[in-house]
N, C-alpha and C positions, 0 to 999 in steps of 0.2 A: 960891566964887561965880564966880571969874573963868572958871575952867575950864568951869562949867556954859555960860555964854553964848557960850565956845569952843564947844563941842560947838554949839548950837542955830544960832548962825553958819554954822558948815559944814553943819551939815543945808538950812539954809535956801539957802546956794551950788549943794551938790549936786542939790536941789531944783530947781530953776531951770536949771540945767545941763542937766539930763535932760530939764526939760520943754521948752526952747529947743530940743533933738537931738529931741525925737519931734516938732517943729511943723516943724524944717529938711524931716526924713526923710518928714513926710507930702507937707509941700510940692513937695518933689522928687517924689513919687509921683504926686501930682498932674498935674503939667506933663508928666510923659513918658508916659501915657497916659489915656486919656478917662474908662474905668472904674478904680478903686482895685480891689487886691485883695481878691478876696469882697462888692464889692460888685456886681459884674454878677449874680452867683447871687441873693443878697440883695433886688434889687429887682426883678427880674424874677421874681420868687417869690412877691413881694409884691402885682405888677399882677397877677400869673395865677391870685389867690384867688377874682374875681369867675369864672370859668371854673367853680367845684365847687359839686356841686348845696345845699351847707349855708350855701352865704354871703348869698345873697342875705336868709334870714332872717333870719340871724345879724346880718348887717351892720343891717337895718329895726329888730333890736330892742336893737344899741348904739347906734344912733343915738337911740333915744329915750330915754337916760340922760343926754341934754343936756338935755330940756326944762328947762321952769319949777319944772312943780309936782313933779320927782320929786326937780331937786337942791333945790326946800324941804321936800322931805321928808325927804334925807339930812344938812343942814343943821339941820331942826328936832331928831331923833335926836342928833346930834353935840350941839348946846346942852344939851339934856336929859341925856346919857351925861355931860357933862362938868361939869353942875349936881349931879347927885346923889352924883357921886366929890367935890365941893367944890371942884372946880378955878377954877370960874368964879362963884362964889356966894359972899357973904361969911358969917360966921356968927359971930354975938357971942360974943365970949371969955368965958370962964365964970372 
């Protein structure tokens, strides 16, 4: 037993370790120039989607997968999908 929470200890150091060295390594990334690597390509790829002739519909018609009535419809589905598996439904023990 003792050796197991050896092991899980050091996992948990080395853990923390590595992720303290990628928040040091980004942060230094950070300060010494204005765009991070891959992200100048990344975002300005990102703004230049409205430029191509398929976005502007595209974009009209995710945008209206935010309404009301379509997330109660993906909402009511999900209740329903998840009542007839029994997950959400109680059912008397026999």
């Amino acid at each position: 037993m003792l050796k197991r929470s050896l092991l899980h200890e050091a996992a948990f150091w080395v853990a923390w370790l590595a992720l303290a060295c990628g928040l040091a390594t980004l942060s230094y990334a950070a300060s010494r120039e204005y765009y991070l690597p891959g992200d100048r390509a990344i975002t300005f790829g990102i703004q230049d989607l409205h430029t191509q002739p398929w976005a502007g519909n595209f974009f009209e018609w995710t945008n209206h997968l935010g309404d009301e009535w379509v997330l109660g419809l993906i909402l009511g589905a999900m209740a329903l999908l998840l009542c007839r598996r029994g997950a959400t439904c109680s059912r008397p023990a026999s």
